[in-house]
Structures are given as C-alpha cells and as structure tokens.
C-alpha positions in Angstrom: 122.7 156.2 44.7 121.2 154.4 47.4 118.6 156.5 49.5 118.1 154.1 52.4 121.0 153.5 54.8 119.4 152.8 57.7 117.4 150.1 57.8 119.2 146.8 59.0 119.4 144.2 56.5 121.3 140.9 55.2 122.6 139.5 51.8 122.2 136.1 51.7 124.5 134.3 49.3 125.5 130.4 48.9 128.6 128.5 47.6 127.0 126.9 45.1 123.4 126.5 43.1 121.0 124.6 45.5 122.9 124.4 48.3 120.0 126.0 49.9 119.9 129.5 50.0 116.5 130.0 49.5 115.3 127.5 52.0 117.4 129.4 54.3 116.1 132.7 53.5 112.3 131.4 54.0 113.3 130.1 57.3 114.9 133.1 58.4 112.1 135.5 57.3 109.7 134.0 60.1 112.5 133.5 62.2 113.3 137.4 61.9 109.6 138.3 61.8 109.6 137.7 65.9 112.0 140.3 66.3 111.1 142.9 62.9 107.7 142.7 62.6 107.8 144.7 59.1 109.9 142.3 56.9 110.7 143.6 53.3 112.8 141.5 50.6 114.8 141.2 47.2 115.8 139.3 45.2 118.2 141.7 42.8 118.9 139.3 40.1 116.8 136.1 39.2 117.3 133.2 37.0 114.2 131.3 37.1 111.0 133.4 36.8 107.3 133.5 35.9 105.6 135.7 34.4 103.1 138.1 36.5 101.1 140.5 35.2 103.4 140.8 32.5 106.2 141.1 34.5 109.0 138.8 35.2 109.4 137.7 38.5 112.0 135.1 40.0 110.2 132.0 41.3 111.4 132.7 44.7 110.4 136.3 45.1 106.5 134.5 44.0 107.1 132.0 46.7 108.2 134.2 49.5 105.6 137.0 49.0 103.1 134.2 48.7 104.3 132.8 52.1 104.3 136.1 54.0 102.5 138.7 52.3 105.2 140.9 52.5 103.3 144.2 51.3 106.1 144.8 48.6 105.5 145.6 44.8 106.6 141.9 43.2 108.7 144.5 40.1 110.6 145.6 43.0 111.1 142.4 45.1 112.5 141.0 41.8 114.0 144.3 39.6 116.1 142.0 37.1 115.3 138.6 35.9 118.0 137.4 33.5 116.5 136.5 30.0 118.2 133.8 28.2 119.8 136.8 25.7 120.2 139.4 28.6 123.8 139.0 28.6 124.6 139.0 25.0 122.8 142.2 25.2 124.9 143.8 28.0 128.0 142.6 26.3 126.6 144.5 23.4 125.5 147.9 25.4 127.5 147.7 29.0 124.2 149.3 30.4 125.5 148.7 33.8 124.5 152.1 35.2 120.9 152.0 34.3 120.9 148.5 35.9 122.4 149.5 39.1 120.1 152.4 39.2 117.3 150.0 39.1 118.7 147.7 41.5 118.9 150.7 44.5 116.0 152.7 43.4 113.8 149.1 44.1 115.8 148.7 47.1 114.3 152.2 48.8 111.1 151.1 47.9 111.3 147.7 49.2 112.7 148.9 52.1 110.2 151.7 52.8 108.8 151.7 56.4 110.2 148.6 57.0 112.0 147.3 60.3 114.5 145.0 57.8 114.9 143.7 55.2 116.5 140.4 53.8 118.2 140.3 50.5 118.7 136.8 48.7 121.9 136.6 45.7 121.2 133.9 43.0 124.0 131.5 43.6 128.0 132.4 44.8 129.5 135.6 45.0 130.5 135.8 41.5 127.7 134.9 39.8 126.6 138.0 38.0 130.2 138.9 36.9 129.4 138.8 33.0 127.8 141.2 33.7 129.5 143.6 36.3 126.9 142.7 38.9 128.1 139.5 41.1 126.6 138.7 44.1 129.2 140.2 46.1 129.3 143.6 44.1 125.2 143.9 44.7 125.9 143.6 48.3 128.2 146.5 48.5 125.4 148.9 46.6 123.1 148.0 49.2 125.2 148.6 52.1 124.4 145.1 53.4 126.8 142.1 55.3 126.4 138.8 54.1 125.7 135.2 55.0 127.3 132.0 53.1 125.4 129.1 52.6 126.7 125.9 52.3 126.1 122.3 51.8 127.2 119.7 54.4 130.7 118.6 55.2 134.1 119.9 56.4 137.0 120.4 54.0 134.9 121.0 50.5 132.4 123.6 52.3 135.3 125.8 54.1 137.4 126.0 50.7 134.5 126.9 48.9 133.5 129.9 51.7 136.9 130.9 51.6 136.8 131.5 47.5 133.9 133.7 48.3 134.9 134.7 51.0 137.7 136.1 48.8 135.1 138.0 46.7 133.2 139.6 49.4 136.0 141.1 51.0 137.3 142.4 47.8 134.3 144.0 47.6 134.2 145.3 51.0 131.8 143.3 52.1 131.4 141.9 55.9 130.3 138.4 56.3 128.3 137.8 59.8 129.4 134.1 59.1 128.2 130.6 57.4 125.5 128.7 57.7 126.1 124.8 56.7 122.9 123.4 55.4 122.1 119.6 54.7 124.1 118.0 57.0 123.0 113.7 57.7 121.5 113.7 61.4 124.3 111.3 62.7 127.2 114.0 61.7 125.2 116.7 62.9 127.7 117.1 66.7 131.2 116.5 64.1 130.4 119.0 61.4 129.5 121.2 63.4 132.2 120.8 66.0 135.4 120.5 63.3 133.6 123.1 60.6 133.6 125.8 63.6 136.9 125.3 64.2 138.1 125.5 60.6 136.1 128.6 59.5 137.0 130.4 62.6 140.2 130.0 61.5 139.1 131.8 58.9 137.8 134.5 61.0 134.3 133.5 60.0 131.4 132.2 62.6 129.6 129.2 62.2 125.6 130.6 62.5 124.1 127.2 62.3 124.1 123.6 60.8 120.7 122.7 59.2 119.6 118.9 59.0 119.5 117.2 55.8 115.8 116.7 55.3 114.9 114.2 52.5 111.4 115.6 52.5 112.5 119.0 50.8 114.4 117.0 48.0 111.4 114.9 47.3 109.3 116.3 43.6 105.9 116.7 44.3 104.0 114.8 41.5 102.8 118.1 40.1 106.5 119.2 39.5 107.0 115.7 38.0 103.8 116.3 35.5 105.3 119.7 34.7 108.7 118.7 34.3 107.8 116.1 31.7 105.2 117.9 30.2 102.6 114.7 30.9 99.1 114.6 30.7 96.9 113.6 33.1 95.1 110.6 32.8 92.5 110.5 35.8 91.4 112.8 38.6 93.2 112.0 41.7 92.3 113.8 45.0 95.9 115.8 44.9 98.8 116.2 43.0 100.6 117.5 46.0 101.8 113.7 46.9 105.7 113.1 47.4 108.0 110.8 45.4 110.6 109.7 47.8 111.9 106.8 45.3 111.6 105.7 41.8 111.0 102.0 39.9 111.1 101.2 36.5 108.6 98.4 35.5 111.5 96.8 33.3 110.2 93.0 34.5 107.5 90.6 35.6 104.6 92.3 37.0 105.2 89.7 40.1 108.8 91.1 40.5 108.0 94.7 40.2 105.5 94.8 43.0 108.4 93.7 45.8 109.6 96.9 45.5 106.5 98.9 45.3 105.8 100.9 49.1 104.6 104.2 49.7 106.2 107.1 48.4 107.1 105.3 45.4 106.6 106.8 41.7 106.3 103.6 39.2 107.2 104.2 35.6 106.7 101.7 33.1 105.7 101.6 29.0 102.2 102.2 28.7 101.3 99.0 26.6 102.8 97.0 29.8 99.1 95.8 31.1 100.1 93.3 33.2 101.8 95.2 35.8 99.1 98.1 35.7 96.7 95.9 36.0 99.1 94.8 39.6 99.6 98.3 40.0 95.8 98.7 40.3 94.9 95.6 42.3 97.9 97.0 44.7 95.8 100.6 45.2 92.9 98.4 45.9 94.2 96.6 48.4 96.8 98.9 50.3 95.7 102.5 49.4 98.2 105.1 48.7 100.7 102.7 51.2 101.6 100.5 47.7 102.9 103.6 45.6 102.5 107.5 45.1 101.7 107.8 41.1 102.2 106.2 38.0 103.9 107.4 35.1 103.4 105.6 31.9 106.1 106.2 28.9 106.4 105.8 25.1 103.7 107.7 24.2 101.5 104.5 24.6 98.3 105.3 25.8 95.7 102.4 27.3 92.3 101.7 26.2 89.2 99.7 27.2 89.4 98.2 30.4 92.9 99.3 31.7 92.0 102.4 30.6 88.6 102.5 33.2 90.6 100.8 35.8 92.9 103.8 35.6 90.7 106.4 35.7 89.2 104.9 39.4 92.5 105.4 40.9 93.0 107.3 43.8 96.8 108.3 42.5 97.7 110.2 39.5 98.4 108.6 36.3 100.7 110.1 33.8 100.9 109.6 30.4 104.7 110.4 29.1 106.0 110.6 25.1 109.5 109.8 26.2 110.9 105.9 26.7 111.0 105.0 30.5 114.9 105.3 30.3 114.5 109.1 29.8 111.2 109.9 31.9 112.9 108.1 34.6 116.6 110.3 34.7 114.3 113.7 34.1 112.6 112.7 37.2 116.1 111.9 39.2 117.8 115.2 38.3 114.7 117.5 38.9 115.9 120.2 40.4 113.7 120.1 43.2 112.2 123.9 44.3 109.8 125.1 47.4 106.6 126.1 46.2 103.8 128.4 47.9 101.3 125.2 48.0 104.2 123.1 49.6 102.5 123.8 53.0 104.4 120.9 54.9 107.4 121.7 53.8 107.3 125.1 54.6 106.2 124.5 58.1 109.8 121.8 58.4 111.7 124.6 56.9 110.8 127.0 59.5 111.3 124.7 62.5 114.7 123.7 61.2 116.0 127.4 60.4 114.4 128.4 63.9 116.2 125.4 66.0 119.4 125.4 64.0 120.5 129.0 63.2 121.4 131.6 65.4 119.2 134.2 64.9 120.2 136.1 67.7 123.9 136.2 67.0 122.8 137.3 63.3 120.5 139.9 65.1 123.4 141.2 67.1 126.1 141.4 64.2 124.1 143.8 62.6 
C-alpha cells in the first residue's frame, strides 16, 4: 500500500509513442521547480533502458536526473524496466502483487521530503495492460491526476484523448486536461482555438499548445554513429552536430554538391572518390556551412590520399557496412531521443513548455 498521500504530484501520459511526453515532462520539471523547489520523479515502467551500475534504468529517468540532479536513487526513479522476455514471464507467473509493491514502495521513497513530484507513463493509458499495469491503472496506485499529451491537430488528437480518456476514468483517474504538442507555428491561433473548444466538450482543458520545433527531431551525428553501428573515420571537434536533411550521393559529384548546405548529412558508397574528393574541397572552402557529416556505405573503406584528406576534416566521417539505400532509411526513421549532452535542446524545451503550458492552472488543479 501506498505510504505517501500527501505530496502533490502528476502522471503524465501521451496518446501515442513520441508524441512528446518526455519533452513535456523535462519542460515542466523546471517550470515546476519555481514553484516546488524539491522536485522528485518516476518513471514506473520503462521500455528503453541502460544499464547503471548494474541496474536497468529507462533512458529518460538517466536524462532527467542528469538534467536536474534530482537527489533520487535512479532503482527508484525507474523500479521496472521491461526486458524483452518480461512479459512472457508474467504471463507465466501473474506476479502482479510483488510488482505493484515495488512500484509504491519506490514511490515513498522518491517522494520522501519532497515538495512534488512528477510521474511520467511510457506511452497511452493502456500500455502496460499485458501485464495488469497500464498507464492509467499505475496512476490510480499512486493517487495521482493525469495529463494527456498529444501531437498536433484537431479531430485525430481529440479522438485519441477521448479513448484514453476512457481508460483513466475507468480507472478513477482525474485528468487536469491536454496538452497538444508539435503544432506548425502558422496553426498555432486555429488549433488551439477549435481543439479548446472540442475537448471542452469533452469536459477536458486545453493546458497548452507546444510549437513544432524541427530542432528536437533532428539526430545528432552521435545517435546517427550509434544507430548504425559506424566507425569513425577521423577526429572531428564534436559529434554533437545536427542533421536537419539527408542526400544520397547516387550521381555526378557536380550534381550532388547543389544540394549540399549546412545541416546536411551526405551518404554515398565509400569507393565513390569523386564526390569526396567535392565533399572535401566543399569543407575547405565553406566550413561546416557545405554539410554536417559524411557517411560512407558498403563497407568500402578509402585508402591513400582520400583516406588523408578525410582524416583533416573538420566533420565526422562514417564508415557504414550497409548499402546507402539502407543507411540512408535507418537514419530517416531514427527515433529521435533528448539526451543529457543535448544542452541546446534542453534549453528550447524549457522556454517552449514555460511560454506554452499553463503551469499555473496545472498548479491550481491539484
């Protein structure tokens, strides 16, 4: 049984994956640190986790006690991380006791002489289900109301709220309202003027409409390197560099550099030496402003001189097994996470949350 019933605190849950719950969360946790100076959080079930001091922990717990040094044991911030044969084994056992025992007893500690504290679900209400802890169940053993997140737009967010809206209130749950995240700048005034109206109708309050921000979709080079398990091929100054759009080096080196510019991540075979060799002549002349890395595929890996000219480059080089076909669609469907060394995206996240949401109202309906 839960110990602590009195501290405020907020489940935040989201329609679907990445419609930007935890971007939300990270934004409201400085917002709410000017009002609860003593911030505790949890993260009851995870889905993507490392491993820390041989513990898994979810990914976002790591990032959010990296951000704000939140004074909380990580094994409690993140009690269950989903294993890819947990749920064959609670099919098998039905331990569900033991796990909900876990759950509150990290809870009390989490929340232990702390002002509030903000609990993030891993996806929509039911997710969890399989195994008798969804979302909107885990919100009703911690006593807590929740927030929806949801991605921009009018008819497809307010059906998806209401399904889980559906679940919450099965579960007893309150909802302080919706949050509608990733919304273009020019229908920022309509979405949020038509999605108010149709989710009050709902009985639900719209707490805020967060920008669409291309930045925070945008793969660091790092997470590109990871993601296709690359190796390096020189020592550029940072990894940390954004790919804001993608070119395949399928044609003429002459016809490939028109659509080289900054922010740009070119992938091409490795045994294609005339257009590194433009590639490199590009750097030389306009810097970082021609292009943001280089990813070379087919396993093909250069020698002799193209292999010294790429090793003085001032962006990273990559050296990929796959063919360019596949490097390039493992780069376009990257799922695309905040990370603790993101430093300028975390500072845009918190100016959006603080400008958009209504942290008061949220303050208030507790």
């Amino acid at each position: 049984m839960l110990n602590n019933s009195s501290t405020p605190r907020v489940f935040i849950a989201a329609t679907r994956q990445n419609d930007g719950k935890t971007t939300t969360s990270l934004g409201l946790l400085a917002a709410l640190q000017q009002h609860f100076p003593r911030i505790g959080y949890i993260k009851p079930v995870g889905q993507r986790f490392v491993s820390v001091d041989e513990h898994k922990i979810d990914e976002d717990t790591v990032l959010m006690d990296a951000v704000y040094k939140l004074n909380c044991p990580l094994v409690d911030m993140s009690p269950i991380a989903v294993e890819p044969d947990f749920t064959r084994k609670y099919l098998e056992t039905s331990n569900n006791e033991a796990l909900v025992r876990r759950i509150q007893k990290a809870f009390d500690r989490v929340a232990w002489e702390k002002d509030f504290v903000l609990c993030e679900g891993s996806g929509h209400a039911g997710v969890g289900s399989v195994f008798d802890l969804s979302n909107a169940q885990i919100a009703r053993l911690l006593g807590a109301k929740a927030i929806i997140v949801t991605r921009g737009g009018i008819g497809k967010p307010i059906d998806e709220v209401a399904l889980n809206q559906a679940l919450f209130e099965k579960e007893g749950v309150p909802i302080l309202g919706v949050i509608i995240n990733k919304v273009l700048e020019e229908k920022l005034d309509y979405v949020t003027r038509f999605a108010r109206r149709g989710l009050q109708r709902r009985g639900l309050d719209l707490l805020g409409v967060i920008p669409y921000q291309p930045m925070l979709c945008s793969p660091s080079l790092e997470l590109v390197r990871e993601e296709l398990k690359a190796e390096l091929l020189n020592r550029p100054a940072s990894m940390d560099t954004l790919v804001e759009d993608v070119v395949v080096g399928a044609m003429s080196a002459q016809n490939t550099m028109k659509f080289l510019q900054k922010g740009t991540l070119l992938i091409t075979p490795g045994d294609r030496e005339d257009i590194l060799l433009a590639a490199g002549a590009s750097l030389v002349t306009h810097g970082e402003h021609s292009l943001a890395g280089i990813v070379l595929t087919g396993g093909f890996r250069p020698a002799g001189q193209i292999a010294t000219i790429i090793e003085g480059l001032s962006v990273p080089v990559l050296l990929a097994k796959s063919d360019s076909y596949r490097v390039a669609s493992k780069v376009h469907d990257l799922t695309v996470k905040t990370r603790p060394r993101d430093g300028q995206k975390i500072s845009l996240i918190r100016d959006m949350v603080a400008r958009s949401v209504n942290v008061k109202k949220i303050i208030q309906s507790l």
